[in-house]
C-alpha distance (Angstrom), angle and dihedral (degrees) to the residues before:
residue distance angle dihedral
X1 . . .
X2 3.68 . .
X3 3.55 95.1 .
X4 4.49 84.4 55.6
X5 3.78 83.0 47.8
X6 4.04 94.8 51.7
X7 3.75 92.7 44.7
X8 3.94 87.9 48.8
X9 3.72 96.3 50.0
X10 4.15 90.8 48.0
X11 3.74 78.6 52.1
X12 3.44 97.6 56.9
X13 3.82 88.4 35.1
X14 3.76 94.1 57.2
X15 3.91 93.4 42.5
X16 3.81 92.3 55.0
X17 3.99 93.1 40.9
X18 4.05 85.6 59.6
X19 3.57 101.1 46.0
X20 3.68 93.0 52.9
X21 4.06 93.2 43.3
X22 4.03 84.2 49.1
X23 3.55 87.5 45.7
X24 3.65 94.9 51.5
X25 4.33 87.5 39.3
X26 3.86 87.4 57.4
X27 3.90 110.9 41.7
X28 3.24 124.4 117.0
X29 4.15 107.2 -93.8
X30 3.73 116.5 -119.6
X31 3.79 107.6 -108.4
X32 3.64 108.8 -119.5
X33 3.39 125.6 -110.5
X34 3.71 116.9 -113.6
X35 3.64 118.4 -115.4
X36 3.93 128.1 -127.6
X37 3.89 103.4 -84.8
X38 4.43 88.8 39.2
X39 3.70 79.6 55.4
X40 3.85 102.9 45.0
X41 4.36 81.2 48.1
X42 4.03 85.6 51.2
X43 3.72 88.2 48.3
X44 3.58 98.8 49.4
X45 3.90 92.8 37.7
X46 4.04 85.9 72.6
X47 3.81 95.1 25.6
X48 4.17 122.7 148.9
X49 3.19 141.2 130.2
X50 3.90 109.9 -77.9
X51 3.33 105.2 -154.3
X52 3.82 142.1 171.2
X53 4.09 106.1 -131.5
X54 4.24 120.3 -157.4
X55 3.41 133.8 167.3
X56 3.85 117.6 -131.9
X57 4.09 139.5 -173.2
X58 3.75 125.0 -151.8
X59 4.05 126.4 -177.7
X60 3.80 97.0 -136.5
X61 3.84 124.1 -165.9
X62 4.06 122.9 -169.0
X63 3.19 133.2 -170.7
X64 3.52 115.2 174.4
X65 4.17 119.3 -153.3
X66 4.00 116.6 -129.9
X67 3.53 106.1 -95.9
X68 3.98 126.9 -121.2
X69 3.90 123.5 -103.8
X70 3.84 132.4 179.3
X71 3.48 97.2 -112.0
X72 3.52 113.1 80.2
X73 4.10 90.0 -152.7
X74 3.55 90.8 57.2
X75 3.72 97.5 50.5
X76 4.10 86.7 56.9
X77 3.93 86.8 47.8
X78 3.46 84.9 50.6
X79 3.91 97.9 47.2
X80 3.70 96.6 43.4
X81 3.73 87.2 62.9
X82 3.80 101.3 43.2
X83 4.27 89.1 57.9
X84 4.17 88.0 40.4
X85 4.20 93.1 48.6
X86 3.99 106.0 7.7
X87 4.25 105.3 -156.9
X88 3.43 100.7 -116.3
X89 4.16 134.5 171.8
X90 3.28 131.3 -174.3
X91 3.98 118.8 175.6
X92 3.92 142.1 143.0
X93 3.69 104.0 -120.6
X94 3.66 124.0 -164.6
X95 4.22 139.5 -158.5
X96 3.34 169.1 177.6
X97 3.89 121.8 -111.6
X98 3.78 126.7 -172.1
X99 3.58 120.7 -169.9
X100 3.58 117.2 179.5
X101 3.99 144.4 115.2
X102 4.22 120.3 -106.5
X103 4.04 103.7 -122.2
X104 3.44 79.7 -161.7
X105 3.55 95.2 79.6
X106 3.90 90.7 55.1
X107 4.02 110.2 116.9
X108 3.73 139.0 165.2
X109 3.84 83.4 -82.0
X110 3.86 95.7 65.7
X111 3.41 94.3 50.8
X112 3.91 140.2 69.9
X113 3.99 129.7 -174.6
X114 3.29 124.7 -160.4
X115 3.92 118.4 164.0
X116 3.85 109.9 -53.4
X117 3.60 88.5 -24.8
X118 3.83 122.3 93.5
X119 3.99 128.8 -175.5
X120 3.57 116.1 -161.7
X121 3.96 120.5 177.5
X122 3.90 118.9 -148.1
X123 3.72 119.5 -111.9
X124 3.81 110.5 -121.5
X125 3.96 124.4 -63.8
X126 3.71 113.1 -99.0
X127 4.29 127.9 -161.8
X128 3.77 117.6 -160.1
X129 3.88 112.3 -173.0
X130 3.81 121.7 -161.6
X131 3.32 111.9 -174.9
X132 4.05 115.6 -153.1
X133 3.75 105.8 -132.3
X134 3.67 96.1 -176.7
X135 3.61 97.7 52.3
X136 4.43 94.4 55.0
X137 3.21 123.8 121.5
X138 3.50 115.3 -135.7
X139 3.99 107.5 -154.5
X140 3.68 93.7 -176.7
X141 3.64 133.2 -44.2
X142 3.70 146.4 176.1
X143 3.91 103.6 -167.9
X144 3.57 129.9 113.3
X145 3.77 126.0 -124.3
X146 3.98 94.4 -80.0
X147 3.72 91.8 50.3
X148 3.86 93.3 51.2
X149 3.59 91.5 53.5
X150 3.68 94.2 50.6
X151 4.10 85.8 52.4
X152 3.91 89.8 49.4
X153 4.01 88.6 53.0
X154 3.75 88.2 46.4
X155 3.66 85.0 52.4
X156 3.40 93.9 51.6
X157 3.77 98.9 49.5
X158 3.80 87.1 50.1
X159 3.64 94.2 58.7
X160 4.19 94.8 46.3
X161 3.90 88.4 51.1
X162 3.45 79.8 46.3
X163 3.24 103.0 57.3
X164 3.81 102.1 35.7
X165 3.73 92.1 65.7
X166 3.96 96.3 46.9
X167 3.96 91.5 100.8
X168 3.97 86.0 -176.1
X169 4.49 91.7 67.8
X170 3.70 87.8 38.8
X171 3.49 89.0 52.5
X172 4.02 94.0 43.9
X173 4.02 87.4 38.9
X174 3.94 88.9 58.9
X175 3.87 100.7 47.6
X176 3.49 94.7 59.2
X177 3.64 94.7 47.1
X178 4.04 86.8 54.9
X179 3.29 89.3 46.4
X180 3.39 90.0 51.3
X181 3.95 94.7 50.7
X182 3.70 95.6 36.8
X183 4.49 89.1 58.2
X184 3.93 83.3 52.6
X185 3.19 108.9 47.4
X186 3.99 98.5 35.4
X187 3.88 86.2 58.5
X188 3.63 87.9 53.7
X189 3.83 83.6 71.9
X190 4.05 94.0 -98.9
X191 3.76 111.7 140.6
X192 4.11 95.0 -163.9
X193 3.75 123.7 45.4
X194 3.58 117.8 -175.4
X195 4.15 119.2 -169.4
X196 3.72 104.2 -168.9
X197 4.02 134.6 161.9
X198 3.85 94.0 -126.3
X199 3.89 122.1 12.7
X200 3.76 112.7 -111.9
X201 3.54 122.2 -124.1
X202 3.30 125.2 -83.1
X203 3.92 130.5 -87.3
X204 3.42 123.7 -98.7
X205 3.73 137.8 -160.1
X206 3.55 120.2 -120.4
């Protein structure tokens, strides 16, 4: 009887020790996670500039000074017209702004995998203006094709300082290129994604 009982209970032993190696034979694999340069490849596979676009209006007002010669004759010329007809523009001006950050510029150096988890620091903000000529407003004006030019560049480098001290766009700009990272790099198979402005050391035992 006990001998029946023995043999039963290797049975039953033996049975449950090859279902759980054929379970273990047949499950699915875990995918591997890809290393640093696979995901700098990834990365650059779907790189562009993410950017955060707005459309912005500026009153601008120019008033160009008379500008310096080597003849001392010609700089009185010169004066005697600016204080009879002072170059003056006055116009609303309106454009384009991207704010955004170039994936592109992502390597092995802005990123750091550890495990599941991944940091990845942003490359630096950029600001791209483009003014829309065709759309200013001229609200009166008296300057000549060089001088307008020189107000549209003013106009320009109003709306860049402009932007890059609006904390709010900078702010917006930057979630959605997280967002953007954090979509790629979770369906990569990586269950931590950390966007940072400087990578953190690393870990250390102890």
């Amino acid at each position: 009887m006990v001998r029946l009982l023995l043999r039963v209970l290797f049975l039953v032993v033996a049975l449950a020790a090859g279902a759980v190696g054929t379970f273990l034979w047949l499950r699915p694999k875990p995918t591997p996670l890809p290393d640093t340069p696979a995901l700098v490849t990834r990365v650059r596979e779907v790189a562009r500039l993410e950017t955060l676009d707005v459309s912005l209006y500026k009153k601008v007002e120019f008033s160009p000074e008379p500008q310096a010669t080597e003849s001392l004759w010609k700089d009185v010329i010169n004066w005697a017209r600016y204080s009879i007809n002072t170059p003056r523009g006055r116009a609303i001006v309106f454009a384009d702004v991207h704010l955004g950050y170039d994936f592109g510029r992502l390597d092995g150096s802005s990123m750091r995998i550890q495990g599941t988890r991944v940091d990845v620091a942003l490359p630096p903000l950029e600001v791209k203006v483009e003014l829309k000529p065709g759309e200013t407003e001229v609200i009166g004006s008296n300057l000549d094709s060089a001088q307008t030019t020189l107000l549209l560049e003013k106009a320009r480098e109003a709306f860049e300082r402009e932007v890059k001290g609006d904390t709010r766009l900078k702010e917006k700009a930057r979630r959605s290129a997280e967002n953007t990272l954090r979509a790629l790099f979770l369906s990569a198979g990586f269950r931590e994604v950390n966007v940072v402005d400087v990578l953190p050391p690393p870990a250390t035992a102890g």
